[in-house]
N, C-alpha and C positions, 0 to 999 in steps of 0.2 A: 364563581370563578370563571373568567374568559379565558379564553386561548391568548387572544394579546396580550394579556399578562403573565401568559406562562411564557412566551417569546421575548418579553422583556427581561425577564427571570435568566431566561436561558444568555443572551447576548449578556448581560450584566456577567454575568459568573464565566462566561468564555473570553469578555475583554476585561476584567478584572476592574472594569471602570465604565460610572453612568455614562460620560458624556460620549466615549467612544460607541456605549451599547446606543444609545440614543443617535450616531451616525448611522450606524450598521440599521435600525429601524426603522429610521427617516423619519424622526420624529424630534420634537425640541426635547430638553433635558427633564424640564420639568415637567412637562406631561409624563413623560417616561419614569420620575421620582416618585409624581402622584398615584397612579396606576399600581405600583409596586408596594408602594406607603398600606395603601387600600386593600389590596392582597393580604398583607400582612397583619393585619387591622383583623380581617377574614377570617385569616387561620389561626389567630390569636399568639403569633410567633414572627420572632424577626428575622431574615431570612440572609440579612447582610450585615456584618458588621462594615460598619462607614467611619474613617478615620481621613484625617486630610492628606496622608499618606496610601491609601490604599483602600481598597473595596475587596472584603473577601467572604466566604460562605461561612453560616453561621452551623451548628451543629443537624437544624433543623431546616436550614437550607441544604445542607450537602444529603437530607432525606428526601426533600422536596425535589432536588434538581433531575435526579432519572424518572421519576414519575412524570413530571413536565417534559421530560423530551418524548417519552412514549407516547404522550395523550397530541403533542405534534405532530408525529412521525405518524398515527396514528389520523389523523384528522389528515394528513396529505395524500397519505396513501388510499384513503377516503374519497377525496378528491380527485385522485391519479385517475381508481377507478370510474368513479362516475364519465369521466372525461374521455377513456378507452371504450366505453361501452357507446358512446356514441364518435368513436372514429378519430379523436383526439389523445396526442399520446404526449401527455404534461406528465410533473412532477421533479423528481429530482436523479440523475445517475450520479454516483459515485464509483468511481473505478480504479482499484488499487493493483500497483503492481511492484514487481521486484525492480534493482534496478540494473538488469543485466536482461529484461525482456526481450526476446529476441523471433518468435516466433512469429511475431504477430506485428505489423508495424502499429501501435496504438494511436499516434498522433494522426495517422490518415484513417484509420476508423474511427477516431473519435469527430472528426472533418466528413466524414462522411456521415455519420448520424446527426450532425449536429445540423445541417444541409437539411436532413430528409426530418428532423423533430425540433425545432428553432424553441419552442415553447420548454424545454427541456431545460434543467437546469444541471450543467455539468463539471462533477469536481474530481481530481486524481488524488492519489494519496500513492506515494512511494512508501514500501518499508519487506520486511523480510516473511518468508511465503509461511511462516508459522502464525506469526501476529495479521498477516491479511485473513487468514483462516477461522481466527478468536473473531475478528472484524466483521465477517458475510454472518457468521455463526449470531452474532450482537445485532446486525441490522444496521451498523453502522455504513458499509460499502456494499454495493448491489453486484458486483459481479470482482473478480479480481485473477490475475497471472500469476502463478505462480511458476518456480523453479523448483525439482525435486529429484535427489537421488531415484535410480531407476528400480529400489525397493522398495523406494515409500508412496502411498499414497494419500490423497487428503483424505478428512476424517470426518463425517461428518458434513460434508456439503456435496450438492448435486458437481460432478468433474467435467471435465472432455479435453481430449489428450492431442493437445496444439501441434509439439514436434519434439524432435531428440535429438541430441544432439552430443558431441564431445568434446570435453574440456582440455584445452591448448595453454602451453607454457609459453607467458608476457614475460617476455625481458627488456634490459634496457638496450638501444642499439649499440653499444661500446660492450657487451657482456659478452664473455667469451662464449657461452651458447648461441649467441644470434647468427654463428655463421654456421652452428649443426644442420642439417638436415631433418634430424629426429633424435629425441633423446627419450631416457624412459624412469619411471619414476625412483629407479635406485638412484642414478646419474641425480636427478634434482633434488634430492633427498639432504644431498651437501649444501643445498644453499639455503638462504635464510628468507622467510617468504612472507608474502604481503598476503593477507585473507579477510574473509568477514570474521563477524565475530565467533568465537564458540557457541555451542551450541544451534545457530542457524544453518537453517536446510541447506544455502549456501555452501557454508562450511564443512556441514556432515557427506557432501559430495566429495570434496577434495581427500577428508580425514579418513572415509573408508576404503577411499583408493586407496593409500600408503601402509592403513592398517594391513588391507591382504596383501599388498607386496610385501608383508612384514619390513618392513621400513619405518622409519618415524624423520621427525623433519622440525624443525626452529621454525615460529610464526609470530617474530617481531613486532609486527604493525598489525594491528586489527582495525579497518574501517567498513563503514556500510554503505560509500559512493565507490562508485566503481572507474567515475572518472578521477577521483583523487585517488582511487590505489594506483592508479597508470603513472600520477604526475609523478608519487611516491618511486614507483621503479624507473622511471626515467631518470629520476637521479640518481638509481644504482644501489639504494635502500634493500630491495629487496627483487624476488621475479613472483608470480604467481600461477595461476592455474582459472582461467575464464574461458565460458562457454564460446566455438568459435565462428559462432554465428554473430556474436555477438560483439568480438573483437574490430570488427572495421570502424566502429565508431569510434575508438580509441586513436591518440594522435600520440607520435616518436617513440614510440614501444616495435618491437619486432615479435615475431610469433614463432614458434617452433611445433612439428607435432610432437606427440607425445604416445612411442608404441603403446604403453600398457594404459592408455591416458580413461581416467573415471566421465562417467557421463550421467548427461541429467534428462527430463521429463520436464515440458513446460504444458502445466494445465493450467483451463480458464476454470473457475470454479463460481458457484453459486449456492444460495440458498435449497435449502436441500425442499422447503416446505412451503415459504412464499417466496413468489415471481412479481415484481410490479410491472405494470405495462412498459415502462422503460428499460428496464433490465431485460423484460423479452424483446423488445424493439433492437437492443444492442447484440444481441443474440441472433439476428436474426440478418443483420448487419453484416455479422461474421461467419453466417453462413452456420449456426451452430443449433441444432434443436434442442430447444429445452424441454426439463422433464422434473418434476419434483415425485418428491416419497407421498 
């Protein structure tokens, strides 16, 4: 069993189809059909069902397929190392963050490492600070930002505590608030509001401020981009509650503070037990010491 063919494995079942997995590998189709055919042959099980509609995981492929990303991930980070030991800093970053980052500008440090490590192979992944945390925890992303009410902490991965901040009421400009000064969460309580979804950290920010106001409040719209919840209030949908560092990105929304206004913790977080040379390299970018258990 080669590694090329667990690479093939893996692209096949991530683009649901030879000819694109066989782009992504830079390789022609049929070498890439052979290879897999041979595997197969190998492990005396077929790993894809192949129909002219579609390519998808057989029961014995969807066993096969985490095994095969560990023994790559495994074999790179192999590599990574060998490559750090003598002064060379390869491999792969993955870097996840929420989409309301604000602490940290990521596209100029990601511009700035990418400068000082060119051999580096570097990928983002947007999504919400619970699922980036299951993420660092899997091996899937090597470092990630998160947002977090100011009781929670991560769970389970090495932290370090970026900045803090307070969450500001987005209205539309035409919204009888836009000309307050300052309002407070009884006052917004009346209106109907645009947030992430239940249950994210995002949202547990917003939800425990109102709970101790003893207040409660209508959350019409649930999205997870923060520049379509803006377009959303723009047109008068709804107002919400985003961190205020974080709002100048935002375009035709007004802002108001918010006396009793809830606030969040933006930490960078990591692997609590492996570091690869590039996730200490970005770390070190940001000016941040790393440290595992």
């Amino acid at each position: 069993m080669e590694l090329q063919q667990m690479r093939y494995v893996v692209a096949v079942a991530e683009t649901n189809s030879f000819t694109r997995a066989a782009q992504r590998c830079l390789v022609v189709q049929s070498a890439l059909s052979h290879q897999i055919a041979r595997l197969e042959r190998e492990l005396g099980a077929r790993l894809f069902e192949r129909t002219s509609r579609r390519v998808r995981l057989t029961a014995a492929g969807e066993a096969f397929l985490p095994a095969a990303r560990q023994c790559l991930e495994a074999a790179e980070r192999a590599g990574s190392e060998v490559a750090a030991a003598v002064g060379e800093i390869r491999g792969r970053l993955t870097v996840g963050v929420i989409p309301t980052v604000a602490a940290v500008d990521v596209p100029a440090a990601l511009q700035t490492f990418r400068s000082r490590y060119p051999h580096v192979r570097i990928g983002l992944r947007v999504g919400a600070s619970e699922q980036l945390v299951e993420q660092i925890k899997d091996g899937a992303i090597e470092v990630a930002f998160l947002g977090l009410p100011v009781t929670d902490r991560p769970d389970g991965v090495a932290t370090c505590e970026m900045g803090r901040d307070d969450l500001i009421a987005v209205v539309a400009p035409g919204h009888p608030l836009a000309v307050e000064s300052e309002v407070d969460l009884k006052r917004l309580s009346s209106e109907v509001f645009v947030d992430f979804p239940a249950g994210s950290a995002g949202r547990a920010q917003t939800d425990q401020a109102f709970a101790a106001a003893g207040v409660t409040r209508e959350v019409a719209f649930e999205v997870t981009a923060a520049d379509f919840m803006a377009r959303l209030i723009h047109q008068g949908l709804g107002v919400a509650l985003l961190p205020s560092k974080f709002v100048p990105n935002l375009t035709d929304v007004v802002t108001v503070p918010v006396r009793d206004a809830p606030a969040r913790i933006e930490h960078l977080v990591w692997n609590r037990f492996a570091v690869t040379p590039a996730a200490k390299a970005f770390l070190e970018v940001l000016g941040v010491e790393y440290k595992t258990s």
